[in-house]
N, C-alpha and C positions, 0 to 999 in steps of 0.2 A: 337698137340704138344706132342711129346714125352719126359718123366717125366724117369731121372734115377738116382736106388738107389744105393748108395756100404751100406754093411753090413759087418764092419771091425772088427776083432778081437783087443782090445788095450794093454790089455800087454802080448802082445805075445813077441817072440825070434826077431823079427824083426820088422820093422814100415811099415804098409802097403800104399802104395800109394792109393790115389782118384781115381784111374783110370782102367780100362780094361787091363792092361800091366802091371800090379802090379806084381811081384815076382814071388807071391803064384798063379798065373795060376788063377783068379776068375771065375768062373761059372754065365753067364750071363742067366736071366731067365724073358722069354717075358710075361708079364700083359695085357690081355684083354678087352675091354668092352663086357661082355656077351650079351649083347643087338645088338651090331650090328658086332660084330668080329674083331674089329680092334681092333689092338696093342698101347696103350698107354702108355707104360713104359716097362722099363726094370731093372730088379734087378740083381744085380752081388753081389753072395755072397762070399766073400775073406776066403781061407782056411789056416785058423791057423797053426803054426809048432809043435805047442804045447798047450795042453787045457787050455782056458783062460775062464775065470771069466765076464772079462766085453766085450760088446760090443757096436757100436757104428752104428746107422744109417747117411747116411748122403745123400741131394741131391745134386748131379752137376748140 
C-alpha cells in the first residue's frame, strides 16, 4: 500500500490544496524500501509563492 505525503507551506500568499493539482505545481517525490526496491510512498512537496515560516505535513 502506497503511503502519500503533501508537505504544505501555511502562511503563504495562497491556501494550498491536499492534492497533486494544487496551484503551486507540487513536486512529487517517490520513497523506497531499500531492501527490496519497491516504491512505498510518495511525497509531494508544495512550493511556496512567498517564504513562509511554518509548515505543515499531512497524509491522504
Amino acid at each position: 500500500m502506497e503511503k502519500i505525503v503533501h508537505v504544505r507551506p501555511l502562511d503563504d500568499a495562497i491556501g494550498h490544496e491536499e492534492s497533486h493539482d494544487c496551484m503551486c505545481g507540487p513536486t512529487g517525490q517517490g520513497v523506497h524500501n531499500s531492501a527490496t526496491s519497491r516504491m512505498v510512498g510518495v511525497i509531494f512537496h508544495h512550493h511556496a509563492l512567498r517564504p513562509c515560516h511554518e509548515w505543515e505535513a499531512s497524509q491522504a
